[in-house]
N, C-alpha and C positions, 0 to 999 in steps of 0.2 A: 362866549359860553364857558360855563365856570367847568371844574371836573367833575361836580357831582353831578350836575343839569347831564353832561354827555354819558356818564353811565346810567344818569335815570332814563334817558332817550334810548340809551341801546339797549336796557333790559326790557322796554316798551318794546321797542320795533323788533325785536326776537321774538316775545309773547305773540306781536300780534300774526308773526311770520308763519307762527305755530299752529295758533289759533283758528286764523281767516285767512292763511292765503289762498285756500282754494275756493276763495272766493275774487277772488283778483284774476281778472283778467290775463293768462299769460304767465302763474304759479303754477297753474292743473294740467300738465303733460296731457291729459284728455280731454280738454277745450280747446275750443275750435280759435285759431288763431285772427281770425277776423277782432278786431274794434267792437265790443258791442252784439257782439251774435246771440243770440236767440238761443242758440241747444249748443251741447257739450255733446260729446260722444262719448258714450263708454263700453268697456270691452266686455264680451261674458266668456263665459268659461270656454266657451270654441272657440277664440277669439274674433266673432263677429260685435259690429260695434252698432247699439242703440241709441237714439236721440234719449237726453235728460234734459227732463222741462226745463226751460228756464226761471229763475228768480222770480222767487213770491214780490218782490219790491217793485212796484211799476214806478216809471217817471212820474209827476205831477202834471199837469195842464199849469199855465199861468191861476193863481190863485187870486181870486175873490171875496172879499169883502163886503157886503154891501153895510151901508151906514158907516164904512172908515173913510179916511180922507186919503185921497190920491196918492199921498206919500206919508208912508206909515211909520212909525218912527218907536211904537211902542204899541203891546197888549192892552188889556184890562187889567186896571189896578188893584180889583177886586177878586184878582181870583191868587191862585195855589203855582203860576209858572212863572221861566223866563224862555226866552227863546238866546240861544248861543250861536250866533252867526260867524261864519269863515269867510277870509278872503281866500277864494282856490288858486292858489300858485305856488310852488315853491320845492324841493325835495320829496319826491313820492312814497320816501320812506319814512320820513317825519310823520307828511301827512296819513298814512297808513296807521302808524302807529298813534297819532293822538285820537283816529276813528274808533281803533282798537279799544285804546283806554275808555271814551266814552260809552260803547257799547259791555264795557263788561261794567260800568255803572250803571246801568238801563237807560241810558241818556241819550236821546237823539238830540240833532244839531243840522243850522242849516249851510250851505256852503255854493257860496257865491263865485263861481268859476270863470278864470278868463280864459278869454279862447286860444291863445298860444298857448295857456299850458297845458289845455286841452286837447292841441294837436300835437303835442309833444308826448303827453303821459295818457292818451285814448281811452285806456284801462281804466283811470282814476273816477272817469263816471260812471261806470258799472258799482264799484269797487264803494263809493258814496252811498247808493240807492242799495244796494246789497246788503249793507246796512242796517237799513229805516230808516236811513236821514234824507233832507230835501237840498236838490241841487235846482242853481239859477244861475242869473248871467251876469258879469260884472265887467261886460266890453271886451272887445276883441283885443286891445294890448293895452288896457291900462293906464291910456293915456288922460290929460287934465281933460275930461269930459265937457264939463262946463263953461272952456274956455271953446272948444272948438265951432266951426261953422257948422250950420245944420247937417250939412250934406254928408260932411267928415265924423259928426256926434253920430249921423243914425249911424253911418257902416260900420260904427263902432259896436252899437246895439245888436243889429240884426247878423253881421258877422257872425258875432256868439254865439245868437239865436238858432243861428244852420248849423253851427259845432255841436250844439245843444239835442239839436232836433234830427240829425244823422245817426247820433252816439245814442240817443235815447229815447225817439220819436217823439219828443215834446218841447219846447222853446225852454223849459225850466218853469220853475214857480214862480220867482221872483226876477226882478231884473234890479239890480243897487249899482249906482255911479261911483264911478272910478276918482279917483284925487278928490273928494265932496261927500261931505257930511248929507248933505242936503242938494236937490236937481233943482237946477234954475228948470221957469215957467217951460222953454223950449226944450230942455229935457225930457222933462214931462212928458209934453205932446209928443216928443221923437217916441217915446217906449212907447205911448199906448200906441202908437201908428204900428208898433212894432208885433202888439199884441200882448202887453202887458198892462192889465189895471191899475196896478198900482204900483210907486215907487217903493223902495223898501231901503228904508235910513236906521238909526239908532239912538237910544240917548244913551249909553252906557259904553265908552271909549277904554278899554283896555290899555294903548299904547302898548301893545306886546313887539309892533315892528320895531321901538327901536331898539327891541331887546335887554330891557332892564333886569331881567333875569328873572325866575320862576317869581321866587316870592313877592316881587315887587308887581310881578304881573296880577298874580293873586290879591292883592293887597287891593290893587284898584278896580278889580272886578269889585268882590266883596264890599269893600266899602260904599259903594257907588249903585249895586243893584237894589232893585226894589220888585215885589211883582209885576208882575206884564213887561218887564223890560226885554229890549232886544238889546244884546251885548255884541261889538264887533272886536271880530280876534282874528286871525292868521295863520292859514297852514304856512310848514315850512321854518318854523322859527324854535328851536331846543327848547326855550324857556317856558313857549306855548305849551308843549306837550308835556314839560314838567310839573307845570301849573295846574293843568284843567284837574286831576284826582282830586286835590284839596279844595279847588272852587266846587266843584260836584259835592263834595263832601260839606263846606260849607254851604248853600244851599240847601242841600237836604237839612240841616240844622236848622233851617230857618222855616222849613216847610216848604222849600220850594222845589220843584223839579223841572230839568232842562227838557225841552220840547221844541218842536219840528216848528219853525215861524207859521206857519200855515195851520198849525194847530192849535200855536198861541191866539192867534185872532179871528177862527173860525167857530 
């Protein structure tokens, strides 16, 4: 990480501290420390404490498509979006802060979580859906998916699926394969068994994991998107979070706006 990429990430992850952290799970002295609860408490002026609704943002149901193919890879190329997909794993505060960034460009984004870091950072799927973006599953540790036995691919799957569905009451929207662009035929079948219609892949590779640094990251979104695309990118990574402002910003130059996967192809 260069020096500028770490002061652009730390005047980000301040903003968004400011911003939304009482929206985070676990910032609000007056939420309820529970994972995922439902009401907040707050004090009134006797110091008696009242339930506060919970979040306008609901989880999704696995999403549907009818007339797409099993494993979706891209929108319509006729319309005005893209869809900006995350891998969820990595520093809570990175990933905090590139949510930040995207939200104060109007931009929602979808974000494909695995389930260790889901039991690590519980918070972070509230914190997702609070939001407006759309959270899904991307296997329980990440492992080469595609390689594995069935029996070892589903617990991969459905692992998440109860991370998903404990934290948020719903499996996620999406389910996308771990180490694979693309699910071989038995992958396939393992989601839908799992309860997921459809696979969800990309044509638009960022390379942000191996951290080529903001501009370079930018460079290959940008030149490489078209409408309808789904772009895969990465919580967790400086460069990511230095990057997305001017990807958002180019996009809108083009006439395009980042949207929820689920909205791209519905």
């Amino acid at each position: 990480m260069t020096s500028l990429e770490r002061r652009s990430v730390l005047r980000a992850a301040a903003s968004v501290a400011a911003a939304a952290g009482a929206l985070v799970a676990g910032c609000d002295p007056d939420r309820d420390e529970v994972p995922g609860a439902r009401h907040a408490r707050r004090a009134s002026p006797s110091g008696e404490r009242h339930p506060v609704p919970a979040p306008a943002h609901a989880a999704r149901p696995p999403t549907r498509a009818p007339g797409l193919p099993v494993e979706i890879a891209h929108g319509p190329r006729t319309g005005h979006a893209v869809a900006l997909t995350f891998h969820g794993r990595g520093d809570p505060t990175l990933a905090r802060a590139l949510l930040g960034e995207a939200e104060r460009a109007g931009a929602r984004v979808t974000v494909l979580a695995v389930g260790d870091w889901l039991d690590e950072q519980p918070a972070m799927a509230r914190r997702v859906l609070d939001g407006g973006h759309e959270l899904g599953n991307h296997t329980m540790h990440h492992r080469n998916i595609c390689a594995l036995p069935a029996a070892e691919a589903y617990a991969e799957i459905s692992m998440c699926a109860d991370r998903l569905r404990a934290l948020t009451g719903t499996i996620g929207s999406w389910f996308r394969p771990s180490q694979a662009q693309r699910a071989t035929d038995l992958v396939t079948r393992l989601a839908r068994k799992a309860g997921y219609p459809h696979v969800l892949s990309y044509d638009v590779d960022s390379h942000d994991a191996d951290d080529p640094g903001a501009p370079a990251v930018q460079r290959t979104v940008l030149d490489s998107v078209a409408p309808g695309s789904v772009v895969s990118l990465h919580l967790g990574h400086a460069g990511t979070v230095a990057a997305l402002p001017p990807i958002l910003d180019g996009l809108r130059r083009r006439g395009l706006r980042a949207v929820t996967t689920t909205e791209l192809v519905t």
